[in-house]
Structures are given as structure tokens and as C-alpha cells.
One Martini backbone bead per residue (centre of mass of N, CA, C, O) as a GRO file, in nm:
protein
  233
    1UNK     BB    1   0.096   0.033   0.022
    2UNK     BB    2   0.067   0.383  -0.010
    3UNK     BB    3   0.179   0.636   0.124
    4UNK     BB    4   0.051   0.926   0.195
    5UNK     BB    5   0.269   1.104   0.252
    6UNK     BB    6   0.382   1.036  -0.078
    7UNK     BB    7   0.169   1.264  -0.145
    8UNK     BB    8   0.128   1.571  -0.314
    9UNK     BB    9  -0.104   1.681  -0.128
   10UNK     BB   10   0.024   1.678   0.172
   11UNK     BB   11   0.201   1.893   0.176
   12UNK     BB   12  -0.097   2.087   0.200
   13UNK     BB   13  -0.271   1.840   0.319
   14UNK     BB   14  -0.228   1.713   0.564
   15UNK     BB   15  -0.275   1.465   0.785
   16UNK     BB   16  -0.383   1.317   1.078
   17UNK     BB   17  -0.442   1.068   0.936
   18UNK     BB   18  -0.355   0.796   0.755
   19UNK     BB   19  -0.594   0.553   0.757
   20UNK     BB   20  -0.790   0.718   0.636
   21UNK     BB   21  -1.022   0.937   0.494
   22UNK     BB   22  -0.943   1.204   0.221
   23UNK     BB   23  -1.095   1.519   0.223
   24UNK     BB   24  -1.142   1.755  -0.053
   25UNK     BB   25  -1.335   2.047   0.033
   26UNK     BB   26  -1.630   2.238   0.030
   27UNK     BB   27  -1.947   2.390   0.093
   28UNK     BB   28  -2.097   2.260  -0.166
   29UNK     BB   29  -2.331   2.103  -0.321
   30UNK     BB   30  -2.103   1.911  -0.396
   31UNK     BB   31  -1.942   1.867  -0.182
   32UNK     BB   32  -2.164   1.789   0.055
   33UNK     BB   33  -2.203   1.503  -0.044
   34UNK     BB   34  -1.958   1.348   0.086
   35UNK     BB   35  -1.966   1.440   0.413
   36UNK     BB   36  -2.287   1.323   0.429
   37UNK     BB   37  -2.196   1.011   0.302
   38UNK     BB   38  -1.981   1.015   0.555
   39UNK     BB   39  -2.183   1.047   0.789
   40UNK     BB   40  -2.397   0.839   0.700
   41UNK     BB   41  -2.152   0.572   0.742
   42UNK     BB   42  -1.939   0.620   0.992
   43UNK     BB   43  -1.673   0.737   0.841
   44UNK     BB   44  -1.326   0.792   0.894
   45UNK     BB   45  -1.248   1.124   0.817
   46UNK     BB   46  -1.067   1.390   0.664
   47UNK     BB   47  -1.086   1.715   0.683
   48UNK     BB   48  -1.026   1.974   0.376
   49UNK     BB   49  -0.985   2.265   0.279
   50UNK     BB   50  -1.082   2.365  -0.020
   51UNK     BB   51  -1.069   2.663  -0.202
   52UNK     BB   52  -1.229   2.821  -0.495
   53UNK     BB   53  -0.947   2.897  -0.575
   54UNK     BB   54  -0.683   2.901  -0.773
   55UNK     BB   55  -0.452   2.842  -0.553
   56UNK     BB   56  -0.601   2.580  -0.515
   57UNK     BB   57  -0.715   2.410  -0.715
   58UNK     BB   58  -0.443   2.482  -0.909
   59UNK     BB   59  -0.267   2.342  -0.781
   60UNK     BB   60  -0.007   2.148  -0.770
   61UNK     BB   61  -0.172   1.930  -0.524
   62UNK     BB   62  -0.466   1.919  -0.627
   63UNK     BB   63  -0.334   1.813  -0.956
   64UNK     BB   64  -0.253   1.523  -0.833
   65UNK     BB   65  -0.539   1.425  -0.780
   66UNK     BB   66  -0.719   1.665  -0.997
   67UNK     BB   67  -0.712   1.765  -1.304
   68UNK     BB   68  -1.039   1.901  -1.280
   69UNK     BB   69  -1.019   2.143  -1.035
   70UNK     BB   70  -1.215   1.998  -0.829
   71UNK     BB   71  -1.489   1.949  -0.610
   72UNK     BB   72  -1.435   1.673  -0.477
   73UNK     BB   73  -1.230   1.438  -0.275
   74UNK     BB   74  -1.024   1.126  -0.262
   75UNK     BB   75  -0.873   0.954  -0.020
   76UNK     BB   76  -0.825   0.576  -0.009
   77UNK     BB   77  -0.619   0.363   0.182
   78UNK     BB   78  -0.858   0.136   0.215
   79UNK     BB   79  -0.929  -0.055  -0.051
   80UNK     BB   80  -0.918  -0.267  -0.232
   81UNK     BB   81  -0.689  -0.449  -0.128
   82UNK     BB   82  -0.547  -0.223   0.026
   83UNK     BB   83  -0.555  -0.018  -0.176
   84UNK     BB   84  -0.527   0.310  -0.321
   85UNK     BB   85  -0.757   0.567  -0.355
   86UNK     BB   86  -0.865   0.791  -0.606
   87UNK     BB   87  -1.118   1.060  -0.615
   88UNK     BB   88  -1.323   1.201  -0.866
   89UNK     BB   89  -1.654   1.313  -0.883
   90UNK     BB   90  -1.937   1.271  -0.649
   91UNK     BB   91  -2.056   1.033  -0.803
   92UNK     BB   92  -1.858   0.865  -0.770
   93UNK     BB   93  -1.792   0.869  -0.453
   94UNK     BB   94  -2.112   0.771  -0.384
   95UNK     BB   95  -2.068   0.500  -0.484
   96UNK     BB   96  -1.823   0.381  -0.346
   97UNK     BB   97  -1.931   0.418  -0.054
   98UNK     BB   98  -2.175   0.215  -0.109
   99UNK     BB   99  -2.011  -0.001  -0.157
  100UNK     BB  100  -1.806  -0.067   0.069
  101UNK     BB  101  -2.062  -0.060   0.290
  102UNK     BB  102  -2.342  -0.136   0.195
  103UNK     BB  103  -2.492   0.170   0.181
  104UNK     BB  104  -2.696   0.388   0.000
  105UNK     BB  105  -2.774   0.101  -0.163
  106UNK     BB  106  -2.790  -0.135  -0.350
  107UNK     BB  107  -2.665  -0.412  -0.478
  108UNK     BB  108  -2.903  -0.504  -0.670
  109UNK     BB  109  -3.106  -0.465  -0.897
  110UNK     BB  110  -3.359  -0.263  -0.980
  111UNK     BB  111  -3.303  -0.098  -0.729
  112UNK     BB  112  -2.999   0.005  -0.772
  113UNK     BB  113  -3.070   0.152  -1.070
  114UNK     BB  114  -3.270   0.370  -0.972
  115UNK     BB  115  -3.014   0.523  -0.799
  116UNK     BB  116  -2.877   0.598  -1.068
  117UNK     BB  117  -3.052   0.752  -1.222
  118UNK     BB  118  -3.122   0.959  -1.018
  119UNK     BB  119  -2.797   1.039  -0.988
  120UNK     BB  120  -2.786   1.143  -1.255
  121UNK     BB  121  -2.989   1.342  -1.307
  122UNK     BB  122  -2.832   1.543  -1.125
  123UNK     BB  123  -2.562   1.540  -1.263
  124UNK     BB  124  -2.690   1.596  -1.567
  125UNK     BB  125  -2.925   1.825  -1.450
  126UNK     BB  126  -2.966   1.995  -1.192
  127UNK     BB  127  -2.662   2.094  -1.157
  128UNK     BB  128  -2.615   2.224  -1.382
  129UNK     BB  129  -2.885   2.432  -1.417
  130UNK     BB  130  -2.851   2.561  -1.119
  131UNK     BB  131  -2.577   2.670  -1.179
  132UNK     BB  132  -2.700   2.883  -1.379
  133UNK     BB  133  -2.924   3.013  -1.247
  134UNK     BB  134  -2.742   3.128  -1.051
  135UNK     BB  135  -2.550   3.313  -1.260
  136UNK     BB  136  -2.818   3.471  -1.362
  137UNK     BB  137  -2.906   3.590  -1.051
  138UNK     BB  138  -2.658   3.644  -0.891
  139UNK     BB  139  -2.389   3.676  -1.068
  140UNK     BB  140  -2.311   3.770  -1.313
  141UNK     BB  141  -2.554   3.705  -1.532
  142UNK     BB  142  -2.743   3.949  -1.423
  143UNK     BB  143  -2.604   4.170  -1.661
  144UNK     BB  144  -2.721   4.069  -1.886
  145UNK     BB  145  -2.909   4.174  -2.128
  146UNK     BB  146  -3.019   3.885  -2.255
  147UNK     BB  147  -3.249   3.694  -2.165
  148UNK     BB  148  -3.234   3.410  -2.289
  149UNK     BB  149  -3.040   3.222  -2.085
  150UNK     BB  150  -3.250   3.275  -1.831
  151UNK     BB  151  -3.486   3.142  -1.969
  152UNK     BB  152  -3.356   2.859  -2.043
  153UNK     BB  153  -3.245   2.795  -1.724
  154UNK     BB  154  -3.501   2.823  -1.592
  155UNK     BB  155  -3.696   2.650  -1.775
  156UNK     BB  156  -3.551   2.373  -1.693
  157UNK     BB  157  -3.586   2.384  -1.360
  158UNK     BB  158  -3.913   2.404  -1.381
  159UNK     BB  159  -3.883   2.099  -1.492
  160UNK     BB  160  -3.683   1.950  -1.301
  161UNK     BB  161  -3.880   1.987  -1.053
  162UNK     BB  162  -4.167   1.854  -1.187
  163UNK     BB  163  -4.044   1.583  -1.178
  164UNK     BB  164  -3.983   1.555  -0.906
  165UNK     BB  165  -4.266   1.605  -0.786
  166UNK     BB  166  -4.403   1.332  -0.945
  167UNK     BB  167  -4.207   1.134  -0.792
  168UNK     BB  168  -4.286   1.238  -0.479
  169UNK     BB  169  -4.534   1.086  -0.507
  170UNK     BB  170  -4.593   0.913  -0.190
  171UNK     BB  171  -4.290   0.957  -0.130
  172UNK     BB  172  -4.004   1.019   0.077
  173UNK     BB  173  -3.745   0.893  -0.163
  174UNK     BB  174  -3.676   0.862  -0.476
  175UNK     BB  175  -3.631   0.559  -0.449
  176UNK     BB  176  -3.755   0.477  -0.104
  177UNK     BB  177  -3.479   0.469  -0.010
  178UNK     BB  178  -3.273   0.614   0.090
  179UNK     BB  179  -2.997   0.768  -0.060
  180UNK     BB  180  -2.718   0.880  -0.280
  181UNK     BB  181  -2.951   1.011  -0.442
  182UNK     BB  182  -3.048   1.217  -0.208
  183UNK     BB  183  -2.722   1.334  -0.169
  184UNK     BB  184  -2.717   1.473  -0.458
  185UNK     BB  185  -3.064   1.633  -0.450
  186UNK     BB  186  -3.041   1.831  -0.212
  187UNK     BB  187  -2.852   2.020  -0.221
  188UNK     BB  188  -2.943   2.164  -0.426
  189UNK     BB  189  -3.183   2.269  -0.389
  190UNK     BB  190  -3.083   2.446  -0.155
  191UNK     BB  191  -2.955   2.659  -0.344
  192UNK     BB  192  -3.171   2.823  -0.444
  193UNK     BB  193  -3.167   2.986  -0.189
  194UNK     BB  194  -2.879   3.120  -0.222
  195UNK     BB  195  -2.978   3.239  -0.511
  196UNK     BB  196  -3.293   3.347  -0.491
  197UNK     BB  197  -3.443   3.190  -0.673
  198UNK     BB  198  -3.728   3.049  -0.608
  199UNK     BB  199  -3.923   3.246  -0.739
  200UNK     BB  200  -3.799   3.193  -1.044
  201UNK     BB  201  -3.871   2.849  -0.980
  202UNK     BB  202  -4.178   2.795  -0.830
  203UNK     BB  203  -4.141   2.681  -0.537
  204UNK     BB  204  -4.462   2.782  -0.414
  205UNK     BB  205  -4.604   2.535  -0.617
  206UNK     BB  206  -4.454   2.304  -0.459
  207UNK     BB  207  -4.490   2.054  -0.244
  208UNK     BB  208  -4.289   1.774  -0.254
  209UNK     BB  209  -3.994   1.934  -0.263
  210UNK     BB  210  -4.022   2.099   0.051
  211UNK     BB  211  -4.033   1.860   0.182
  212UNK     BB  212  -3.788   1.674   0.135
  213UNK     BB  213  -3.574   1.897   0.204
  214UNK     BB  214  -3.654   1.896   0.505
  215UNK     BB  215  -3.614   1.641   0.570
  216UNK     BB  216  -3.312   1.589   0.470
  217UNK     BB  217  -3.227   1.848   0.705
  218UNK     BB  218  -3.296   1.652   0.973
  219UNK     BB  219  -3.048   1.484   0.945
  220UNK     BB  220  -2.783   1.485   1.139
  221UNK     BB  221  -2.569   1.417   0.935
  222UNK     BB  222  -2.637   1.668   0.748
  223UNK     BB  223  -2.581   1.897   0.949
  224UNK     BB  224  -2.299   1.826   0.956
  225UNK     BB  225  -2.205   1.796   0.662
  226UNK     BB  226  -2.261   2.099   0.562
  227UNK     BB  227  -1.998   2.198   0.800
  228UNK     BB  228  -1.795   2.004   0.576
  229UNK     BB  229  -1.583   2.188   0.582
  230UNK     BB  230  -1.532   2.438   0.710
  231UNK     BB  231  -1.569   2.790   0.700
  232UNK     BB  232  -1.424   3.016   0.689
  233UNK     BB  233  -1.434   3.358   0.862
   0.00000   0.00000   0.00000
């Protein structure tokens, strides 16, 4: 097994342990997916806050981990046959987590596909949307004056928001147990409210999705999970 301190990403984020899964994160929708379902699995890890400042992201020590310079990432030094992980994008993170310990996915059969579709989901639709949104409510695109890219992306989140509500009538959980695809698709829901934009995409016309996400954050793992790495002062 590879020593973790041999690691060029350790020289500049220490491990307090070694043996130990190596978090590198920020607490963004995307970041606190893996510290969720690290708290949800009581898996012992250390976290490292990596700002989202040019300075973290692109050193030479993240791009060690992650050439795709992005949160989150992860070394586990325990990995199958004793072999050292390293792991970056939320969805392979929270896939590896829950085949690991066999918890917050189904081992096999069409209950653990229902639970990948519905992480793709989130991958594919709902991240990269919500984040436009945020973009064009928020930040620097609230400035552009032709409509059509914010008119794009609000028209987007409001179809896939009504997807989620007609799939969460009469279920607690998007796809019946808790799951990885829960941990992946609450933390964006949560953004909207950071972005302003909830009342921009209809949230108080839905029923289904703002129950969801109060029980989501009702979760102690999750209240842990949000504020890991802590955010600088």
C-alpha cells in the first residue's frame, strides 16, 4: 500500500491520520455530497477545506489528486485489496462510498438502478442547470442584458423541479429508501435558496420537493455533513 504521506497533494493538506479517508472540499451543493454520505456511513475521515480560489484548485498539489481541478475529491487509503483510492467527481465518490460499505444503495437488482438513474439525474440535469441558474440570478450573469440564456436555464430548473415533484408523490425518498441519489439531489435543491432564485423557479407552487428537503436537512448526518470542511471565518 501506497503511503498517504507520499502523496504530493499532502504536503500542502497534512492528514491529521493516515490511515484514515483523505476528504478535500469546500461546502458547496456539490462539496457536501461526500461529507454527507460520510457522515451517513460513520465513516472515520478527515476533512481539508480547499477554496475555490485559483490558488487551491489549481496548485500543483490538487492537480496531483484532481487534474479536473474541481471539489471534491478523496483518498482512501483502505481500498479494496488494501490499495489506495483516489477519487474525484461527487457521483463516483458517493457510487464508491455506498458499494464500500454495502449501505445507501442497493447491492444489485433493479432497486439499485432505480438509485443510479435517479443520481444521473442530479449529475446531469439538475447540477449543471441549477448552477446556471444561480449564474444568472446571482452572479456575474445577472448583468447581461439579452434574456434568452436566463429565460434557457430558469425554463429548465422549472421542468426538472416538476419532475421531481410528480416522482416524490407518496414517496418519502426519491427513489423509496434513502440513498446516495438522496445525498446528491437535496444539497442543489438547498442552493436555490443561496442563488435568490426559488421564487424565479416556482418553489412555492410545489408541494412534494419542499417537503423533501426539510426532511432531508431534518437529518442529523446531514446538519453534520453541511458544515464539513467548515467554511474559513
Amino acid at each position: 500500500m501506497t503511503r498517504l504521506s507520499d502523496h504530493p497533494i499532502t504536503k500542502r493538506w497534512p492528514p491529521v491520520r493516515e490511515d484514515v479517508i483523505q476528504l478535500y472540499a469546500f461546502p458547496t451543493p456539490n462539496g457536501v455530497k461526500a461529507s454527507i454520505a460520510l457522515e451517513e456511513l460513520g465513516l472515520d475521515y478527515d476533512p481539508h477545506l480547499v477554496r475555490l480560489s485559483d490558488a487551491d484548485v489549481k496548485s500543483p498539489e490538487f492537480l496531483s489528486l484532481n487534474p479536473n481541478n474541481k471539489i471534491p475529491a478523496v483518498i482512501d487509503p483502505n481500498g479494496p485489496g488494501g490499495e489506495t483510492v483516489e477519487l474525484w467527481e461527487s457521483g463516483a465518490i458517493l457510487i464508491y462510498l455506498a458499494e464500500k460499505t454495502g449501505q445507501l444503495m442497493p447491492a444489485g437488482g433493479v432497486a439499485k438502478y432505480d438509485v443510479l438513474k435517479w443520481l444521473m439525474f442530479q449529475m446531469g440535469g439538475i447540477g449543471p442547470m441549477f448552477g446556471q441558474v444561480g449564474f444568472f440570478v446571482k452572479f456575474a450573469g445577472k448583468d447581461i442584458e439579452d434574456p434568452r440564456p436566463r429565460e434557457r436555464y430558469v425554463g429548465e430548473a422549472k421542468r426538472l423541479l416538476n419532475v421531481l415533484e410528480g416522482a416524490l408523490e407518496g414517496r418519502t425518498w426519491i427513489s423509496g429508501e434513502y440513498s446516495i441519489a438522496d445525498i446528491a439531489i437535496a444539497p442543489w435543491l438547498r442552493a436555490l435558496d443561496f442563488y435568490g432564485a426559488r421564487d424565479t423557479v416556482g418553489w412555492g407552487d410545489l408541494k412534494n420537493v419542499p417537503a423533501y428537503l426539510d426532511r432531508f436537512l431534518e437529518r442529523p448526518a446531514v446538519q453534520r455533513g453541511l458544515n464539513t470542511p467548515k467554511r474559513p471565518e
